[in-house]
N, C-alpha and C positions, 0 to 999 in steps of 0.2 A: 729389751727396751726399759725394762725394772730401773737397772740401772741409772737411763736420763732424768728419774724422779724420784731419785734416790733422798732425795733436800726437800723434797715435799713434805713429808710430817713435821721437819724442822719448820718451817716457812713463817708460823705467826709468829716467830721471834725476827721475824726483820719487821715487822710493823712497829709504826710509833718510832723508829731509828731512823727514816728516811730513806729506807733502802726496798730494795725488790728483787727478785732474781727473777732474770727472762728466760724462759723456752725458746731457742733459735730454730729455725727451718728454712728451708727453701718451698720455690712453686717449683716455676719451672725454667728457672734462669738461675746464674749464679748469684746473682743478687740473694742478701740474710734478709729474714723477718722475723719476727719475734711476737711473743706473747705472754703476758704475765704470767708466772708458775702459780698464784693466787687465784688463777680461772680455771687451771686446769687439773681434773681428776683422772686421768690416766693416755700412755699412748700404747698406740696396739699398730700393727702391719692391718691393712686394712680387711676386713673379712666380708665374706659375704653378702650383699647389700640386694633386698625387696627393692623394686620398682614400685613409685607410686604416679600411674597415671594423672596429668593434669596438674601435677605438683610445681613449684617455682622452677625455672629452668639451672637456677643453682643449687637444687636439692638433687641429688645424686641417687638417692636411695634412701630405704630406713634398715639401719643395722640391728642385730636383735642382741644383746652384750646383758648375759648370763638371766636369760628372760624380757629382758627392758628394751622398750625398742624406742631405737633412739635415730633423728634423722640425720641424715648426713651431708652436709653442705660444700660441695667443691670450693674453696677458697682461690682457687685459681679463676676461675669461672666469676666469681662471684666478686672482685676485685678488678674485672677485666681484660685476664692474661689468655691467651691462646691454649688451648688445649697443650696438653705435656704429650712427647712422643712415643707411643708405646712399649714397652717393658721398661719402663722406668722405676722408678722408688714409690713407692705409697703407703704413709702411715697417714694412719686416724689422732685425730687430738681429740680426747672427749674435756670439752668444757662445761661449766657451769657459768651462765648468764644470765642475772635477771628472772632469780629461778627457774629458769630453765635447763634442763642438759643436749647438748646437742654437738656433732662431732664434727669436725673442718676436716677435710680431705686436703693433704698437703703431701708435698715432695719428702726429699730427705728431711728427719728430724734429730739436727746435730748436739748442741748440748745444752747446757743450763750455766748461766752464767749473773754471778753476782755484783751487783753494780749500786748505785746512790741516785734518788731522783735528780740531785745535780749535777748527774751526768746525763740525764735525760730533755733533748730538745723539742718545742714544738717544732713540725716542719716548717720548712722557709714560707712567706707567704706566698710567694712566684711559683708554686705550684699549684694554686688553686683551691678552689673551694669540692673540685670533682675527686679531688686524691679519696685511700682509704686507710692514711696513715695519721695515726692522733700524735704520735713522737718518732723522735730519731733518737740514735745516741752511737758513738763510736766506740768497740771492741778491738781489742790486742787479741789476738793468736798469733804466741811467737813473734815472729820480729814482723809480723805484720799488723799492722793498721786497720777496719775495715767499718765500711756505715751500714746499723743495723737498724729496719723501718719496723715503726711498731705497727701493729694493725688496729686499725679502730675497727674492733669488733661489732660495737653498740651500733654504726656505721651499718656496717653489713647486714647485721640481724632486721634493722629497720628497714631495709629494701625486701627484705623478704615475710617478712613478721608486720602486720599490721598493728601498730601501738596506735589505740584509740585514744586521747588526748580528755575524751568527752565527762563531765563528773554527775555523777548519780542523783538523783534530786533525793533521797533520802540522807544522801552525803551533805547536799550542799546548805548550810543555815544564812536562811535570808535575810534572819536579824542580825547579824553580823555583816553583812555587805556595806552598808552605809560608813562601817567605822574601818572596814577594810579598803574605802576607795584610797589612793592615792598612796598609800602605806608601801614602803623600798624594801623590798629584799634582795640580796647581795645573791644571787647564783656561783658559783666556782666550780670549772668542769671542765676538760683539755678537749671534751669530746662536743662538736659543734650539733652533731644528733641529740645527745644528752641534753645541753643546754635548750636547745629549741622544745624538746617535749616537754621539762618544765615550765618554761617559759609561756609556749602552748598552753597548759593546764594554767595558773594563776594567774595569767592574765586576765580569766573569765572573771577570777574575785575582783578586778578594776585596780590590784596591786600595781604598781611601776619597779619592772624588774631592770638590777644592776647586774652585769656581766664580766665576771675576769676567767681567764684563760687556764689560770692553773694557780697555784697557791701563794708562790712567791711574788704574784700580780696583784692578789687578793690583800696580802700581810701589806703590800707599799700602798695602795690606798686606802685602807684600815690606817696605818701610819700618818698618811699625810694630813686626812681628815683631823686627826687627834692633834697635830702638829699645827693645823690652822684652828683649832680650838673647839672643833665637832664634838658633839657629845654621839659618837657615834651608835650607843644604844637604844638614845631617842632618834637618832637618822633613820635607821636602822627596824625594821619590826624583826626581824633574823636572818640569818647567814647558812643557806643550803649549801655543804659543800660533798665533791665526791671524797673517795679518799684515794683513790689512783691520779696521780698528777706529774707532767714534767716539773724540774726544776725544787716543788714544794711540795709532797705527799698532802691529802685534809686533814689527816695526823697529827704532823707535827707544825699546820697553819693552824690548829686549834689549841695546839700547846702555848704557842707565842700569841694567842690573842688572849689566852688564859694566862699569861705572866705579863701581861703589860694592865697596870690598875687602872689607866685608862679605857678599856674598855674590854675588861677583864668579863662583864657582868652579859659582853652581848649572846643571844641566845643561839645556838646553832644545833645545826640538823646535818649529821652523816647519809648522804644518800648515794648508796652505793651499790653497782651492780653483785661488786664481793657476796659471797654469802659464809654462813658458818657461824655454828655459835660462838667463835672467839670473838666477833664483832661486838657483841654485848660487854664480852669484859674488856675489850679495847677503847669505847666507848667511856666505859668508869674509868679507867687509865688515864685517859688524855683529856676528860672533860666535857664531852659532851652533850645535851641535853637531849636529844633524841636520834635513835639509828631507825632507817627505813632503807628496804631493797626497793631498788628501782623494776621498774618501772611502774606505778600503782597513784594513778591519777587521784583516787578517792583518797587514799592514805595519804597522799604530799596534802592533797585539800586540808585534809583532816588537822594535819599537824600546825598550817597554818591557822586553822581557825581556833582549835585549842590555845594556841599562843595569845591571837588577839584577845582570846577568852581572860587570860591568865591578867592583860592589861588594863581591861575595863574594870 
């Protein structure tokens, strides 16, 4: 299985290009799904798994991976599919999300394949709000065609993972509230869990949050505003973006908002479930003014109110 993560050490050289390479797998149908190789720290055939009474009905077990026990989440189960039929395929994905590591029980795990965020679709809307897919994008194998569904991880984790929203009263500065009412921040984020938990959390500051989908939603009305004469960095108190996106990475929508002198100067925030310390020096690369891992309700506070700080 070495092999399929063979592009792993390589991988922060596709940041900031616009590019990604997906981990492909199955459940339990022929149907592909995918997952960012940027989430994931290794795969294994699945081993031994502890029973934990009382646990989420989508937690499988906790696997113990070379001392560290780590728990292990049916993604078949946990997306809605039918049980798989016995003596099937089963590898482990161990991911990291949201600081966290935790491992997706999945079918076959076929390969790694390099592709451009514009090749990457939101799903259709006429699938609903219930899916637990954040993109599509379509794959060539040979003289075939085929559509590969991304998984919204942050999706699934959230059904099972209680993310408190709530902020710490030593976090929250009260003399700042009055000049943070009514203040716009721009959200950008493919993942409709992500954007709600933000959203969730600063709305309590009395902020009014603006929402785009993914980045090249975000760059056209940044554009247009500038284009009807918006001084978009007084609209604007900052621009939270992720850096995982169809269509437009937060990467390289932070490049283009930093080459256009119109609104070269607005302040932005990388919030990303990614981890790793090359996040820091990608940050200096592309321009941005602060990185924070999601999910960390007092921290997003925190960032906002520094900013307002930085205003007054």
């Amino acid at each position: 299985m070495s092999s399929v993560l063979s592009s792993v050490d390589q991988r922060t050289q596709l940041v900031g290009e616009n590019r990604l390479e997906l981990l492909m797998f199955n459940l339990n149908s022929r149907q592909t799904f995918a997952i960012n190789v940027f989430k994931v720290k290794e795969v294994l055939k699945l081993p031994p798994l502890t029973q934990l009474p009382g646990s989420h009905p989508s937690i499988c077990g906790i696997a113990s991976l070379r001392g560290v026990s780590v728990p292990v989440i049916d993604l078949r189960r946990a997306v809605g599919f039918p049980r798989p039929a016995e003596g099937g395929d089963h590898n482990l994905i161990i991911t990291e999300y949201n600081r966290t590591v935790q491992g997706f029980l999945v079918g076959e795990v076929k390969n790694i394949v390099n592709t451009t965020w514009t090749e990457i679709q939101p799903p259709p809307r006429t699938v609903g709000r219930a899916n637990y897919l954040t993109a599509i994008t379509k794959v060539e194998e040979g003289e075939h065609v085929h559509l590969v569904e991304i998984i919204d991880v942050e999706k699934v984790l959230a059904e099972i993972i209680d993310y408190d929203v709530s902020i710490s009263e030593e976090t929250l500065d009260t003399a700042l509230l009055p000049h943070l009412a009514g203040k716009k921040i721009l959200i950008v984020d493919d993942s409709s869990t992500a954007r709600n938990q933000v959203k969730g959390t600063l709305e309590q500051l009395g902020v009014e949050i603006i929402e785009c989908f993914d980045g090249a939603m975000a760059l056209r009305l940044l554009k247009q505003w500038c284009d009807e004469g918006i001084d978009v960095c007084s609209e604007l108190l900052m621009m939270i973006t992720d850096a995982e996106m169809p269509e437009m990475d937060g990467y390289k929508l932070t490049h283009e908002v930093r080459n256009d002198p119109r609104m070269s100067q607005l302040y932005i925030t990388l919030n990303t479930s990614l981890s790793g310390s090359f996040n820091d020096a990608m940050v200096e690369k592309v321009g941005c003014d602060r990185f924070i891992s999601k999910f960390q309700p007092d921290l997003l506070v925190d960032v906002v109110q520094q900013r307002m700080s930085q205003i007054l």
